[in-house]
C-alpha positions as CSV (number, residue, x, y, z in Angstrom):
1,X,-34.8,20.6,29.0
2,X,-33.2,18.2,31.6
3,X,-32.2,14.9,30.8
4,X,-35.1,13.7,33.9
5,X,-37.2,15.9,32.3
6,X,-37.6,14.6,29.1
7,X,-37.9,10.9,30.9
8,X,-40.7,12.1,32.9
9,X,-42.5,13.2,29.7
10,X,-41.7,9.8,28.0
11,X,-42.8,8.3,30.7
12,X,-46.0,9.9,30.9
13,X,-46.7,9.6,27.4
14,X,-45.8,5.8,27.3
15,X,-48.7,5.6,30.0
16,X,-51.1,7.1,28.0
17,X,-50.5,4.9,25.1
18,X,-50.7,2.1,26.6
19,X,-53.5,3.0,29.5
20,X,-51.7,1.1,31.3
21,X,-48.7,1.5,34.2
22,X,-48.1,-2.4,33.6
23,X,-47.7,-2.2,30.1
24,X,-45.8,1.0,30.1
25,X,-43.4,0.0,32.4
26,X,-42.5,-3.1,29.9
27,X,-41.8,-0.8,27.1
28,X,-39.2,1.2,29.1
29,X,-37.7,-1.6,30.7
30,X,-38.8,-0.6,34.2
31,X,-40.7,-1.6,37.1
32,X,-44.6,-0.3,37.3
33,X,-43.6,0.8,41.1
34,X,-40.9,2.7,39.7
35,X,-42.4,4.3,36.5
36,X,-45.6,5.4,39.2
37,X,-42.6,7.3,41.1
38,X,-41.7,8.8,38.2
39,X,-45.0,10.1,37.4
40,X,-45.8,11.3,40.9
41,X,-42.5,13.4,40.7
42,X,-43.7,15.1,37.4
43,X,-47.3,15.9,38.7
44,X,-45.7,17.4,41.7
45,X,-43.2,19.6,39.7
46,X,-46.2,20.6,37.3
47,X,-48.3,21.1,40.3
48,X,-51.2,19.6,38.4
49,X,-52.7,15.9,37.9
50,X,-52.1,14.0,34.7
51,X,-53.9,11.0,35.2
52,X,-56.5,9.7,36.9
53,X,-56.4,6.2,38.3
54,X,-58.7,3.5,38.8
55,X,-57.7,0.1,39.6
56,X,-58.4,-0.9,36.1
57,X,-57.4,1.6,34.3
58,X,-55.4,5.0,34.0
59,X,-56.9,7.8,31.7
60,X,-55.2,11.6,30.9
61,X,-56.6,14.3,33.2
62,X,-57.8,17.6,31.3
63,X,-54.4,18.9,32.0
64,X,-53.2,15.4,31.0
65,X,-54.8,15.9,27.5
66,X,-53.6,19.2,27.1
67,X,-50.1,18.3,27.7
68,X,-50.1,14.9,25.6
69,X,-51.9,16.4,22.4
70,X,-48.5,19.3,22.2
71,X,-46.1,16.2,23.7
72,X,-47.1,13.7,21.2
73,X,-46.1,14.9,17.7
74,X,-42.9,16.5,19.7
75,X,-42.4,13.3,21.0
76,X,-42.5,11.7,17.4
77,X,-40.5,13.9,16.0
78,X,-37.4,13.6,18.4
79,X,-37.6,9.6,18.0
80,X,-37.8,9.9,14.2
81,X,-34.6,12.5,14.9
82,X,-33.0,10.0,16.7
83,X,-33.6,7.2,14.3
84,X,-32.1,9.4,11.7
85,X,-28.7,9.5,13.3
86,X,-28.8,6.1,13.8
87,X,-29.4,5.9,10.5
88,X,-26.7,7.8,9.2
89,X,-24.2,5.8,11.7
90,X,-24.6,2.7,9.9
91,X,-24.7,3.9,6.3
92,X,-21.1,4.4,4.6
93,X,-22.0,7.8,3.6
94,X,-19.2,10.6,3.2
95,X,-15.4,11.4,3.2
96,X,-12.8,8.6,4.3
97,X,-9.4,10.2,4.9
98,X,-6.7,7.8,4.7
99,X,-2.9,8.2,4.5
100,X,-0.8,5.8,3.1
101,X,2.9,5.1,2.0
102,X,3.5,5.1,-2.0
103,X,3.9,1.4,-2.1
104,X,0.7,0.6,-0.2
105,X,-1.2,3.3,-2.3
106,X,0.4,1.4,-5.4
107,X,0.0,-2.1,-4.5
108,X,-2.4,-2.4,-1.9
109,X,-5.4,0.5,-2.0
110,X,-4.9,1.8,-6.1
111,X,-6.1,-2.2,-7.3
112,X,-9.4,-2.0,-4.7
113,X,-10.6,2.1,-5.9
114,X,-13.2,0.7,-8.1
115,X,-14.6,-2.3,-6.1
116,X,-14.9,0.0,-3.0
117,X,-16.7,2.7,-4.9
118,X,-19.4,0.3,-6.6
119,X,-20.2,-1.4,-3.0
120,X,-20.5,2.2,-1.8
121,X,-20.9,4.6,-3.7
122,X,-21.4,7.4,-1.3
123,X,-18.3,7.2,0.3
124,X,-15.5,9.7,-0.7
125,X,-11.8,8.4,-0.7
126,X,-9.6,11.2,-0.1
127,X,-6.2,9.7,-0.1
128,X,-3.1,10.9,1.3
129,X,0.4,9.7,-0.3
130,X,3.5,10.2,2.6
131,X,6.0,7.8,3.1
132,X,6.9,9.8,6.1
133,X,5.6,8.4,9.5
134,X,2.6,10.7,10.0
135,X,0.4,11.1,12.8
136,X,-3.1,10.2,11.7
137,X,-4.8,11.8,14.7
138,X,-3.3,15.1,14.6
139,X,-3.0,14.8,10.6
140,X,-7.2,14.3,11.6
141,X,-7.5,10.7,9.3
142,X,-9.5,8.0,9.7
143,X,-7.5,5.5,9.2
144,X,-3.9,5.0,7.5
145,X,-2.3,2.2,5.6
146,X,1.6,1.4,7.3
147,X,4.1,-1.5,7.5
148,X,3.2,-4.0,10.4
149,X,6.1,-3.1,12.0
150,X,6.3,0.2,12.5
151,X,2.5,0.7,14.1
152,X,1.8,2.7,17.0
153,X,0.5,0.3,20.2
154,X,-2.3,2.2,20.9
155,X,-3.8,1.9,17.0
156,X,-6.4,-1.0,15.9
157,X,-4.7,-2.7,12.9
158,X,-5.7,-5.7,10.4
159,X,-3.6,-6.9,8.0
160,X,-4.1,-6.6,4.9
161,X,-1.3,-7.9,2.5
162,X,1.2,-11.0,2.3
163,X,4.6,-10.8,4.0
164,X,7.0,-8.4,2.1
165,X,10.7,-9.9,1.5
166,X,13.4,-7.1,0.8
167,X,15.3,-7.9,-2.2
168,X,18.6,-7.0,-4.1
169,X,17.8,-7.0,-7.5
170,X,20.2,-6.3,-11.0
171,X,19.6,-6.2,-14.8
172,X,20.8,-8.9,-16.6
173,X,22.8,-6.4,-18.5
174,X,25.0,-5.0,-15.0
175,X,25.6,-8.7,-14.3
176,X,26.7,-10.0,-17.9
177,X,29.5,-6.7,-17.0
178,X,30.1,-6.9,-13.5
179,X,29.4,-10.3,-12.2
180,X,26.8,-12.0,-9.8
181,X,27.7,-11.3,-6.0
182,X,27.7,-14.0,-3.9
183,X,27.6,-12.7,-0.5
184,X,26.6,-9.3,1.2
185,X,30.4,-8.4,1.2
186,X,30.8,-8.9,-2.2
187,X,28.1,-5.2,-2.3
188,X,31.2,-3.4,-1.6
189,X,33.0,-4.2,-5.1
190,X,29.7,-3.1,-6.7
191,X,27.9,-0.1,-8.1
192,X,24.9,0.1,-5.9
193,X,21.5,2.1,-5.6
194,X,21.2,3.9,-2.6
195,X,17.3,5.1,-1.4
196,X,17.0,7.8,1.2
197,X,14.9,7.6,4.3
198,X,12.3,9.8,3.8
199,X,11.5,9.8,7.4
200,X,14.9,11.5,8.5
201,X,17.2,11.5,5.2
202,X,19.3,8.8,6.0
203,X,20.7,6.8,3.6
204,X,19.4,3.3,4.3
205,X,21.6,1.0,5.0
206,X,20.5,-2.6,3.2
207,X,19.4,-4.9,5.8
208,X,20.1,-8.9,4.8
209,X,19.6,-11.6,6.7
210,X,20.4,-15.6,6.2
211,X,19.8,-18.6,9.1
212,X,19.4,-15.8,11.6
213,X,22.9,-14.2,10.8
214,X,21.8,-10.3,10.3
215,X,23.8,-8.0,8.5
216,X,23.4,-4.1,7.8
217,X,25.3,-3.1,4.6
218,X,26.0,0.6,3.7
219,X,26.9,0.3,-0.1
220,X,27.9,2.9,-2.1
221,X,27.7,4.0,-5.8
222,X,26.6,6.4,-8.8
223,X,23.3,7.2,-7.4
224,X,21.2,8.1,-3.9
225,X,17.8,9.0,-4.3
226,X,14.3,9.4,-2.2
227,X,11.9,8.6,-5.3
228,X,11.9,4.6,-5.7
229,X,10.4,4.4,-9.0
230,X,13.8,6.5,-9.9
231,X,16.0,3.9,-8.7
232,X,13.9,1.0,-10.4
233,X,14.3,3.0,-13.4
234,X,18.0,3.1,-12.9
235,X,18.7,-0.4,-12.4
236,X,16.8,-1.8,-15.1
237,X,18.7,0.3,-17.3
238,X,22.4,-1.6,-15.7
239,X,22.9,1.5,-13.8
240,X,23.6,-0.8,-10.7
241,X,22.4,-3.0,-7.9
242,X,19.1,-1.9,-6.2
243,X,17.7,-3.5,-2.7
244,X,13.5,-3.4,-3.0
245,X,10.8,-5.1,-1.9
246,X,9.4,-8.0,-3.9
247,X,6.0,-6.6,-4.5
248,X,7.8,-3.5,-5.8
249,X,9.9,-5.7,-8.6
250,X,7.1,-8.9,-9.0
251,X,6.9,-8.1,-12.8
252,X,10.4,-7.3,-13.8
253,X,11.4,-10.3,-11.6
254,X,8.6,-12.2,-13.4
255,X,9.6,-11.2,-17.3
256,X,13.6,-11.3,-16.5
257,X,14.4,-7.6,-16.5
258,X,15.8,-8.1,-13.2
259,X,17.3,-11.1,-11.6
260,X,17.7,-11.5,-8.0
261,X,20.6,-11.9,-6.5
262,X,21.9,-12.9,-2.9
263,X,18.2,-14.5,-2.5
264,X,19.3,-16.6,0.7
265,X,20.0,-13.5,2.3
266,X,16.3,-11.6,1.9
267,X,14.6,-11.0,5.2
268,X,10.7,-11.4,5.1
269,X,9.0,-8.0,7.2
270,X,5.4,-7.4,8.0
271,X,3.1,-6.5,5.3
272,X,0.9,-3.9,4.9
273,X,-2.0,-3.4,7.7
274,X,-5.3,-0.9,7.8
275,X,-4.3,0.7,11.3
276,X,-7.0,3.2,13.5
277,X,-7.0,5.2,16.7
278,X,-8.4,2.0,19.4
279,X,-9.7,5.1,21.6
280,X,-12.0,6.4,18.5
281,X,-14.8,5.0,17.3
282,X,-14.9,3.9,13.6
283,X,-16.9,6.0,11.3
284,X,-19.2,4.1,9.0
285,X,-17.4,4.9,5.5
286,X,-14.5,3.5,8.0
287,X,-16.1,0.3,8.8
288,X,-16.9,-0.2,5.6
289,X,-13.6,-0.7,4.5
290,X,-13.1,-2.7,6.9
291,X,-15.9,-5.0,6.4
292,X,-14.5,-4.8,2.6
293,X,-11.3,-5.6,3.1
294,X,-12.1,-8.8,5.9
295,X,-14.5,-10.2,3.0
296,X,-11.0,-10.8,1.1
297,X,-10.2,-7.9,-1.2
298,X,-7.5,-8.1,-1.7
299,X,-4.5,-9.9,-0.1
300,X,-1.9,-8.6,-1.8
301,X,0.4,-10.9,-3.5
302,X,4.3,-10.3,-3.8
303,X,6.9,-11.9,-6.1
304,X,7.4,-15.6,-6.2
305,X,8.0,-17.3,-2.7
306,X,12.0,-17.9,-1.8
307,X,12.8,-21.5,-3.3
């Protein structure tokens, strides 16, 4: 059936609700003149008469009666079909696929799991752990969770956590040894940490920055790893200096198993944002996360603000 067809048929059914062209044409939001063209076109197609008109009222034909007692339940039943996919737009109902770094698995969508699930429990989370840059829409998620600044422009993001400040942290024990650095160059005369990009392998180079003055510091020392919980790990044991971010080290800063060290020299970055294609429309378990997270669960806090 054509798209005109089936708004001739509406149309013709309307009429005979209502008995009325008037009244019809209000329901369908058009004018009687127009909706009387419609009609005409239909009758002439069928090569039969529908309806017979009077200039007070409009009544089914025999053929007219025929046609609306096998149209109406059809009728019903493709409006109730329709109804139902609305339906099922606008209930969370179904798989969410999200990808995610560790850290924002760890600190920013592992403390919500629970919450989520009790507002809706229909919704399934399958979560994706990568700290590699990953391409959502060819990767086929609905959403991913990424640092502020390194978003695609043509994604829909909201942020979702505080400000991260990068951090270069040391057990009490490796200073009581080796001293306290007092300046990025000191890093040099140190045993330091080194993490590995996991985007291309690189060893990152620590990037500190006071009053504006930016400095990239390649350091070197007993260890270079990709896995950060390894290199927490190591430098709470004294093995050296690590560089981290704050909402990585909040509680070891916060009981003393690590101190922080060079702390005018931490840069703040972007924090964590919800990010979506802009050309795809959001699925419902989709926007329900994002109605969640705008009703304020949770911003995620960090360590202690610089003093």
């Amino acid at each position: 059936m054509r798209g005109s067809e089936f708004a001739e048929l509406s149309a013709f059914a309307a009429i005979v609700e209502h008995g009325s062209f008037v009244r019809a044409a209000a329901q369908l939001g058009v004018s009687p003149s127009a909706l009387s063209q419609t009609i005409r076109v239909l009758e002439e197609r069928l090569g039969v008469r529908l309806l017979h008109r009077t200039t007070r009222s409009v009544a089914p034909s025999a053929a007219g009666e025929r046609l609306i007692a096998r149209l109406g339940p059809a009728l019903i039943e493709l409006r109730a079909a329709v109804a139902d996919v609305h339906e099922a737009r606008d209930q969370a109902v179904g798989p969410l696929r999200i990808n995610t770094l560790r850290l924002g698995a760890r600190r920013v969508l592992a403390p919500l799991l629970a919450r989520f699930h009790d507002a809706h429990p229909d919704v399934v989370l399958d979560v994706v752990v990568d700290d590699a840059i990953v391409d959502i829409v060819a990767g086929r998620f609905d959403a991913g969770i990424r640092l502020g600044e390194r978003l695609d422009q043509d994604m829909i993001a909201m942020k979702i956590s505080t400000d991260l400040r990068l951090v270069v942290v040391a057990a009490p024990s490796y200073l009581a040894t080796h001293g306290t650095p007092q300046h990025p160059r000191d890093l040099q005369q140190h045993s330091c940490l080194n993490g590995r990009m996991p985007t291309d392998g690189r060893i990152y180079r620590w990037e500190l920055e006071r009053d504006g003055e930016q400095i990239d510091v390649a350091v070197n020392g007993p260890l270079i790893c990709n896995e950060p919980d390894i290199i927490l790990r190591a430098c709470l044991d004294g093995m050296g200096i690590a560089c981290a971010f704050d909402t990585e080290v909040v509680d070891e800063l916060a009981d003393g198993r690590l101190v922080e060290v060079l702390p005018a020299w931490s840069p703040t970055f972007p924090g964590f944002h919800l990010y979506w294609p802009g050309r795809k429309h959001p699925s419902a378990p989709l926007r329900a996360l994002i109605d969640f997270l705008k009703r304020g669960a949770p911003p995620i806090s960090s360590s202690p603000s610089r003093p």
